[in-house]
KOLDREN-116067 format. One record per residue (C-alpha): residue in three letters; x, y, z. Coordinates in Angstrom, 3 decimals, m for minus. Each point is the difference from the previous one (the first is absolute). Layout:
REC  aa        X        Y        Z
REC ALA        X        Y        Z
...
//
This chain:
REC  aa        X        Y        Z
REC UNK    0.000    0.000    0.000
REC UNK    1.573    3.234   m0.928
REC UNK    0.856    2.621    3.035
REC UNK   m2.606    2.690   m1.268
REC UNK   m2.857   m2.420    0.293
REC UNK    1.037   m1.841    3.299
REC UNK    0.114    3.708    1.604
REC UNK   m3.277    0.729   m1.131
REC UNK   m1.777   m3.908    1.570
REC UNK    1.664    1.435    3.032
REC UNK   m1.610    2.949   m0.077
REC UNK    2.714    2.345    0.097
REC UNK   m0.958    1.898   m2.883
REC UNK   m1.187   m0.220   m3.457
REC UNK    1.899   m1.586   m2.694
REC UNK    1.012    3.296   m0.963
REC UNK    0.684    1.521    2.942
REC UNK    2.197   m3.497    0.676
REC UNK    2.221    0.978   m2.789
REC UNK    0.560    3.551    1.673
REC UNK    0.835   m1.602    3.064
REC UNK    2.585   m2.685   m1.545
REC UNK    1.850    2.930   m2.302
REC UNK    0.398    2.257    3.326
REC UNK    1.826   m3.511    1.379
REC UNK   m2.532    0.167    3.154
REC UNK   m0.081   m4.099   m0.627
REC UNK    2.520   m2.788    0.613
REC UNK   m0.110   m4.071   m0.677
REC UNK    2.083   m1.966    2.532
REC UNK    1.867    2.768    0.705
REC UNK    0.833    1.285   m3.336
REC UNK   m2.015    3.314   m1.173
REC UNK   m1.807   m0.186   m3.219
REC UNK   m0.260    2.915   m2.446
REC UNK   m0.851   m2.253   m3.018
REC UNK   m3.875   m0.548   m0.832
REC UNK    0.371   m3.062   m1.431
REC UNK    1.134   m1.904    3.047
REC UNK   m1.909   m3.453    0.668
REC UNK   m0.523   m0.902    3.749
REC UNK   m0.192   m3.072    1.333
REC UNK   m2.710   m1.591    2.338
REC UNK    3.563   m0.876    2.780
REC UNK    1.083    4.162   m0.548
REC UNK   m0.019    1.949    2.148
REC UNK   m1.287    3.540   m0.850
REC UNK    0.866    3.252    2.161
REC UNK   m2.024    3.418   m0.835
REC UNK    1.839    3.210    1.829
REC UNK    1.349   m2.731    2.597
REC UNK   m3.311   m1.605    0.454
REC UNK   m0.497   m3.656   m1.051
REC UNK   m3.276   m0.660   m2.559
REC UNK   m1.561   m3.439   m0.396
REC UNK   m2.405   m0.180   m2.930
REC UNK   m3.799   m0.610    1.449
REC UNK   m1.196   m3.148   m1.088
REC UNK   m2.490    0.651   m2.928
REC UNK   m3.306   m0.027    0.769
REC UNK   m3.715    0.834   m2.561
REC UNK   m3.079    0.376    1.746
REC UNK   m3.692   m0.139   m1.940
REC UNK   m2.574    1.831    1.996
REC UNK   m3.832    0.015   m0.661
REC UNK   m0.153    4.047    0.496
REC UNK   m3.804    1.094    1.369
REC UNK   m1.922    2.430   m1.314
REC UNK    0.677    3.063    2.540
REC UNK    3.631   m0.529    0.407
REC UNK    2.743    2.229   m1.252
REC UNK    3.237   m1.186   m1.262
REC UNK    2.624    2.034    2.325
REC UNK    2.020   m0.406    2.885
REC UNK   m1.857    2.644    1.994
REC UNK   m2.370    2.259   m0.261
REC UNK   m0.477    3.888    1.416
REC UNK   m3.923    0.003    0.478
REC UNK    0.513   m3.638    1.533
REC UNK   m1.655   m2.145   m2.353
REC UNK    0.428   m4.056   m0.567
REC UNK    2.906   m1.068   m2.021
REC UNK    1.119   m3.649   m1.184
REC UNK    2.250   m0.114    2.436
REC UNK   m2.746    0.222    2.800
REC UNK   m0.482   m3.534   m1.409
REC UNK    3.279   m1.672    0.234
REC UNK    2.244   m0.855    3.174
REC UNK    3.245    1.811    1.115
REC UNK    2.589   m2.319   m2.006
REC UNK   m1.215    1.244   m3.569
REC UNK   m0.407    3.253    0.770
REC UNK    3.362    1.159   m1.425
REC UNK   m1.653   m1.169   m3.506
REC UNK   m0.572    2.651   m2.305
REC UNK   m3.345   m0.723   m2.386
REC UNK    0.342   m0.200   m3.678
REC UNK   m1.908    1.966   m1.518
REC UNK   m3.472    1.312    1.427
REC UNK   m3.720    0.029    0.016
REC UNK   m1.817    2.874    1.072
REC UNK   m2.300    0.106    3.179
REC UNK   m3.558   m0.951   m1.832
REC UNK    1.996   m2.958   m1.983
REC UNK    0.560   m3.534    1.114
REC UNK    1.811   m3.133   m0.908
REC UNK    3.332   m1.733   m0.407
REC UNK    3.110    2.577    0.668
REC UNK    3.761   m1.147    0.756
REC UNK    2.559    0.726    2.655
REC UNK    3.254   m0.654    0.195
REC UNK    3.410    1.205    0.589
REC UNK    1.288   m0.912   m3.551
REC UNK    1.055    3.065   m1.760
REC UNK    0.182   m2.381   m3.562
REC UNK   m3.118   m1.427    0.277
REC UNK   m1.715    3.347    0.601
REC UNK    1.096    1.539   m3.217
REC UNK   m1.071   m3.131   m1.480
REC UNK   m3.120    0.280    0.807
REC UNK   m0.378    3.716   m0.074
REC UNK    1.194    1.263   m3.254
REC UNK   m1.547   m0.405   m3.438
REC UNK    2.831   m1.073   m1.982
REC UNK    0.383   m2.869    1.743
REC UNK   m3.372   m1.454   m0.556
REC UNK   m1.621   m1.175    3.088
REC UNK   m3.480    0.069   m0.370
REC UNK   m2.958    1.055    2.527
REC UNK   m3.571   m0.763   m0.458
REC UNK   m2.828    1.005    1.664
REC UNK   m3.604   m0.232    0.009
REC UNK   m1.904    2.856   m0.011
REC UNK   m3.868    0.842    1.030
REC UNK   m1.959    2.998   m1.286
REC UNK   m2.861    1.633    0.468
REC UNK   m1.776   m0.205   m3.682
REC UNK    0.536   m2.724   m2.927
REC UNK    2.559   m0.172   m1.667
REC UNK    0.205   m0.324   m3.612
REC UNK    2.945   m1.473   m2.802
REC UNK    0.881    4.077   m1.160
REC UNK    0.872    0.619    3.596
REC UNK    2.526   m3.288    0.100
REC UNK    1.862    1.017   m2.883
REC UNK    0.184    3.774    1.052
REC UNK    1.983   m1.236    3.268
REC UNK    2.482   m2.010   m2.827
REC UNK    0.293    2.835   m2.383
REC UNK    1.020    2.447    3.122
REC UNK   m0.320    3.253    0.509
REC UNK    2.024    3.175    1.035
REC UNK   m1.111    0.859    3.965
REC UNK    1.506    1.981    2.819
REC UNK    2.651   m2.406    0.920
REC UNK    1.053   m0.303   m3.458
REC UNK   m1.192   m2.920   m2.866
REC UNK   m1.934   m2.725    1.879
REC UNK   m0.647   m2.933   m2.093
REC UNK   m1.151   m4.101    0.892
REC UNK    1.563   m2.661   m1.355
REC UNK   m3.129   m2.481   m0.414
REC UNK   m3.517    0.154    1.538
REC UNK   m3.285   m2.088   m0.762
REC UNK   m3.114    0.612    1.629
REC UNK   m1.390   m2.844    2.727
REC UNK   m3.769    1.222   m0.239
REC UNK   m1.552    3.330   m0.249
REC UNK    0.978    1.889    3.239
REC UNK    3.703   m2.075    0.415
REC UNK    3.374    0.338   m2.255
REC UNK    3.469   m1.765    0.330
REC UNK    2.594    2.705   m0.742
REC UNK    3.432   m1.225   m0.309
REC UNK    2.997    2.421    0.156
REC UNK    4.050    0.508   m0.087
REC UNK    0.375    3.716    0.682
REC UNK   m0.783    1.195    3.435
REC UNK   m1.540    3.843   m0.015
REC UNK   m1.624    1.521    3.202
REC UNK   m3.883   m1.734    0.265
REC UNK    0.396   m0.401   m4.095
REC UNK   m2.590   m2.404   m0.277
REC UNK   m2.579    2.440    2.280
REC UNK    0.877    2.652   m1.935
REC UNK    0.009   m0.970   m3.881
REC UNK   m3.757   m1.412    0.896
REC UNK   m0.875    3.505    1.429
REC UNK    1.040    1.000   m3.609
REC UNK   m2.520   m2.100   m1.241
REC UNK   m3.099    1.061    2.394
REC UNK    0.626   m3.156    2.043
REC UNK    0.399   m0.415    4.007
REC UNK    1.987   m2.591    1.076
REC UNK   m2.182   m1.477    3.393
REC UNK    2.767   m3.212    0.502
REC UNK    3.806   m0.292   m1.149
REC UNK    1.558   m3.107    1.076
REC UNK    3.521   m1.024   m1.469
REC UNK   m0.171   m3.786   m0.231
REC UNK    3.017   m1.101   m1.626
REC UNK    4.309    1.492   m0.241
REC UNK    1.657   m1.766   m2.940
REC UNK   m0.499   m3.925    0.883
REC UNK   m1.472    0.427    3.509
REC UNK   m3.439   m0.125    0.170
REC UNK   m2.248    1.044    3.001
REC UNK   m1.859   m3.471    0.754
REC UNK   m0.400   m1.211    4.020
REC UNK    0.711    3.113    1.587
REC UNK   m2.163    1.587    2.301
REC UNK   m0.337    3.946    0.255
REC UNK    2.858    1.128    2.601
REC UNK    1.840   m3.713   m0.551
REC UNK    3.907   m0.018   m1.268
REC UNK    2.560   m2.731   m0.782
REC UNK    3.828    0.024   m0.372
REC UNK    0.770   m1.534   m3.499
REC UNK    2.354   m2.833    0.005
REC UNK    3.452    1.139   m2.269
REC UNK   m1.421   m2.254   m2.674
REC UNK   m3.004    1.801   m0.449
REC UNK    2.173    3.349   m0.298
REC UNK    2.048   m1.224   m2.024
REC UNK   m2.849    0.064   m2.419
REC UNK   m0.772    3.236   m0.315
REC UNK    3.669   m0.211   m2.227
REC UNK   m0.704   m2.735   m1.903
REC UNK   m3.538   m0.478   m0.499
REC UNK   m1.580    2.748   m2.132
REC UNK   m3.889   m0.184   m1.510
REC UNK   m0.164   m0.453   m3.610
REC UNK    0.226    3.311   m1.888
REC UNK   m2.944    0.346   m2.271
REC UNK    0.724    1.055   m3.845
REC UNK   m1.583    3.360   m0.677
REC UNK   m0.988    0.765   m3.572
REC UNK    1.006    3.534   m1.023
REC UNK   m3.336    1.979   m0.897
REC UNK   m0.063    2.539   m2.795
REC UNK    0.140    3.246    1.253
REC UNK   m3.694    0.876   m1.792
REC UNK   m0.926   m2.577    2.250
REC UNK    0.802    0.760    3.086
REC UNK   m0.442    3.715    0.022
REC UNK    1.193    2.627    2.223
REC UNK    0.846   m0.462    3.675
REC UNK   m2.015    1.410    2.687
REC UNK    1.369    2.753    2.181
REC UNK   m2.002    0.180    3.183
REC UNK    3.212    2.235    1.576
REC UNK   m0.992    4.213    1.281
REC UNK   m0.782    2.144   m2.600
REC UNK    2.593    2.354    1.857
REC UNK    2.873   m2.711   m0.601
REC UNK   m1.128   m0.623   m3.581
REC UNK    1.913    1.915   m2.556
REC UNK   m1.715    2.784   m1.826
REC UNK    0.562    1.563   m2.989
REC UNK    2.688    2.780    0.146
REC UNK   m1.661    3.172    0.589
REC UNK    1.035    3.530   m1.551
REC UNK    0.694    2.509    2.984
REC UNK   m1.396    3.286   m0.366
REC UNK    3.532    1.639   m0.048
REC UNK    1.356   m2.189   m2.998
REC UNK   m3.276    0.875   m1.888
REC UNK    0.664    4.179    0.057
REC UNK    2.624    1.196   m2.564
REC UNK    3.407    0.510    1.465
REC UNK    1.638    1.968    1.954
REC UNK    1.057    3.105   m2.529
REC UNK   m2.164   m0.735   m2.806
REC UNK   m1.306    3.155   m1.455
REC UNK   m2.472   m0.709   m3.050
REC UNK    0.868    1.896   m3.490
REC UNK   m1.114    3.079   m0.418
REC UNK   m2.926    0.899   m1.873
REC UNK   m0.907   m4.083    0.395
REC UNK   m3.120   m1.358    1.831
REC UNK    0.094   m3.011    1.773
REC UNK   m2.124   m2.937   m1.324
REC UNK   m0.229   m1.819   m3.140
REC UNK    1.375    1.236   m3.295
REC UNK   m1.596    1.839   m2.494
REC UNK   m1.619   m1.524   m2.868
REC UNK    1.343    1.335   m3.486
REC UNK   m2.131    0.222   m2.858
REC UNK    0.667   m2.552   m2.837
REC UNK    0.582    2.586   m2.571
REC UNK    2.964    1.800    0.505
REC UNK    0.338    3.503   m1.414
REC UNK    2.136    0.485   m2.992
REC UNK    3.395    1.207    0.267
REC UNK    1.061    3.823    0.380
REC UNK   m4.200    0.248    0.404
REC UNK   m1.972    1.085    3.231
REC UNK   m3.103   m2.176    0.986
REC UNK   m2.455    2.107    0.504
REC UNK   m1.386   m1.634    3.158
REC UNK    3.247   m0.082    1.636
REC UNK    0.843    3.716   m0.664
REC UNK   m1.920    2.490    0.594
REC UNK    1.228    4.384   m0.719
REC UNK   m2.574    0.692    2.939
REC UNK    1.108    1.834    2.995
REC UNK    3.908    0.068   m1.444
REC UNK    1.481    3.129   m1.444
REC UNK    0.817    0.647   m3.458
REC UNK    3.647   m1.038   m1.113
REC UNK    2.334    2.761    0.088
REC UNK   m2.200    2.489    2.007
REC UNK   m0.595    0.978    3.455
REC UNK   m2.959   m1.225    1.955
REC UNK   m2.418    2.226    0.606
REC UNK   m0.489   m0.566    3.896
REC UNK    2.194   m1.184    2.484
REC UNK   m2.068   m2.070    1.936
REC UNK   m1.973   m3.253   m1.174
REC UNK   m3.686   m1.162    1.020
REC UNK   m0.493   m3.428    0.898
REC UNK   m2.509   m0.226   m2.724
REC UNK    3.145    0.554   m2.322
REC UNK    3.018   m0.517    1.465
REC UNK    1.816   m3.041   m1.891
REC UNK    1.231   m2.866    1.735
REC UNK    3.706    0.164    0.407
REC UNK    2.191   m2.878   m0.661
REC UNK    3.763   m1.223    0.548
REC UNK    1.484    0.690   m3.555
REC UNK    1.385   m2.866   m1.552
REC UNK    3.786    1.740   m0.591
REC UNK    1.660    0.603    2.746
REC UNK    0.923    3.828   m1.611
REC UNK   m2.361    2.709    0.216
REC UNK    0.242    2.874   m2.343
REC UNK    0.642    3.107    1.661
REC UNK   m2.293    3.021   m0.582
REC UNK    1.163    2.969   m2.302
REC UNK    0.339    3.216    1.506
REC UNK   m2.714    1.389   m2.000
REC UNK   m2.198   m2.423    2.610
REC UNK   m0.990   m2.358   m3.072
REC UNK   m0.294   m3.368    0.983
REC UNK    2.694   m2.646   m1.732
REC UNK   m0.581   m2.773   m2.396
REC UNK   m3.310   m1.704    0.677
REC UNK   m0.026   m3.738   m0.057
REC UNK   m0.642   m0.894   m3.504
REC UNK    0.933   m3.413   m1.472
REC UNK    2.720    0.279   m2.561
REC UNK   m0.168   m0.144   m3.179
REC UNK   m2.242    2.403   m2.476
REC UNK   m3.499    0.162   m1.005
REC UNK   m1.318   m0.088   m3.843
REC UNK    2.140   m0.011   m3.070
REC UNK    3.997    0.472    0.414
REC UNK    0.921    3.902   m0.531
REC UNK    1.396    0.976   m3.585
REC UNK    3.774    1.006    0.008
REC UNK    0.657    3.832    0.299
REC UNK    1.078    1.487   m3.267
REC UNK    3.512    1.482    0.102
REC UNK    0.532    3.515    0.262
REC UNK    2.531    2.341   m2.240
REC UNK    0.587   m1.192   m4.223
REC UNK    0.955   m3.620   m0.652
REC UNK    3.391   m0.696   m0.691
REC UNK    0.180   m1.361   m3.556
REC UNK    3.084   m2.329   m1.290
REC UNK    1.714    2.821   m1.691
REC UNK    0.245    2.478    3.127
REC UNK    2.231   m2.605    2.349
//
């Protein structure tokens, strides 16, 4: 048996606090201190922790038929009954694998076995529970194969392994994961109230001839079986997903996710932004298919009302708001400056000229023939 594990039968600490204790060389065989994990000891060694001797308890698995009313703890603040009300002084250094809760009853172990607890205790390894469950209304085959299918609850994905139905108001669940009252709660989910849980069988043992309150010691044979012996897996057939639909979420609505919400601060424009000038806000402008012609002035777009005549002065200084134009950012960044005489510079025209092309001026003064060069 390797040093780590022979600590932790002794109950000196767990397997991984062992290790801690052999690499700080706190632990010496026959005189000789070990630092090296993989050490075997032998049943004639003699094992010294921090200069006391340690003797590895002799193993020992208890089955108790838990009542309905009893809580799986050592003790208890408000003074309630506990399982260990129920056994006598020697096994009360047993801790209990797993638990039931108060209004559950039926076949729990104890034992002082750290390997057999995870065993029995963790999924991966495949120990299976069932129980046989009571409710208050009939039960129907949708229900069964909800509790296979799983679904997402407060203690995270619940789920059954197999379950068949032994009349209308009784159900055999059978699990390998171990969530807090899992089998109480994903019935909830489904409008059901459990009235009776009682867990009648853990891997190969089965609760048959004993009474409520009653325990036995298992003989190391029958331990030895909860390595060895494991029930027969049964082959599931993968299910198209069309066919098996969505999982149920029965968890808060405040611990669900929500969609991603748009704060009022990242909606506003940012910090800075000044709009163009001369430019509402909202959607664009719609354009008229036909565009003007070239060097022309739509009509509808420009109008000579309330501007003053090109090349003279306006007549009053002031506008009305009846017609005082709507001033816009030019598009050139230039501005032509105004003449001293106070007219007004080049007005925004497009380029280009209007009509037929301009003849050529004539030349001035007599035309040079060939003969006068």
């Amino acid at each position: 048996m390797r040093l780590n594990r022979y600590l932790s039968q002794c109950g000196v600490a767990s397997r991984r606090g062992a290790e801690e204790i052999i690499l700080g060389g706190r632990v010496s065989i026959n005189g000789h201190v070990i630092t090296e994990l993989a050490t075997q000891v032998q049943p004639e060694d003699k094992v010294v922790v921090d200069g006391s001797p340690v003797r590895a308890e002799t193993p020992v698995v208890l089955v108790l038929n838990k009542p309905k009313g009893y809580l799986c703890s050592r003790g208890d603040k408000q003074d309630r009954m506990t399982i260990y009300d129920l056994l006598p002084l020697k096994y009360q250094n047993l801790h209990h694998v797993g638990r039931l809760d108060k209004e559950s009853e039926g076949l729990i172990l104890l034992t002082n076995r750290g390997d057999l607890s995870h065993r029995i205790i963790h999924p991966s390894q495949g120990a299976e529970k069932e129980y046989e469950v009571v409710v208050d209304q009939a039960l129907n085959p949708d229900v069964m194969a909800k509790l296979v299918k799983g679904m997402m609850t407060e203690e995270g994905f619940a789920r059954a392994e197999r379950t068949w139905m032994d009349g209308d108001y009784r159900a055999h669940i059978v699990l390998k994961m171990g969530l807090k009252r899992q089998i109480r709660m994903m019935l909830y989910y489904l409008g059901y109230e459990v009235t009776r849980l009682t867990r009648i069988r853990i891997g190969w043992l089965k609760l048959h001839g004993l009474s409520k309150g009653a325990y036995k010691e298992l003989t190391p044979t029958e331990v030895e079986r909860f390595f060895k012996e494991e029930p027969a897996k049964p082959k599931l057939e993968r299910k198209p997903a069309e066919e098996m639909g969505e999982i149920e979420d029965h968890r808060p609505a405040a611990r669900k996710r929500a969609a991603p919400r748009v704060h009022e601060a990242e909606a506003r424009e940012p910090r800075g932004f000044k709009p163009t000038r001369g430019k509402k806000s909202g959607p664009p402008a719609r354009f008229s298919e036909e565009k003007p012609t070239r060097g022309k002035k739509s009509p509808s777009s420009r109008s000579s009302e309330g501007k003053p005549t090109r090349g003279k002065k306006s007549g009053s200084a002031s506008w009305s708001s009846d017609d005082k134009p709507s001033y816009s950012k030019p598009k050139s960044k230039t501005f032509s400056p105004r003449s001293r005489s106070g007219e007004t510079g080049r007005d925004e025209k497009p380029r280009g000229r209007s009509g037929p092309p301009a003849r050529r001026p004539a030349p001035r003064g007599p035309r040079r023939g060939p003969s006068s060069r």
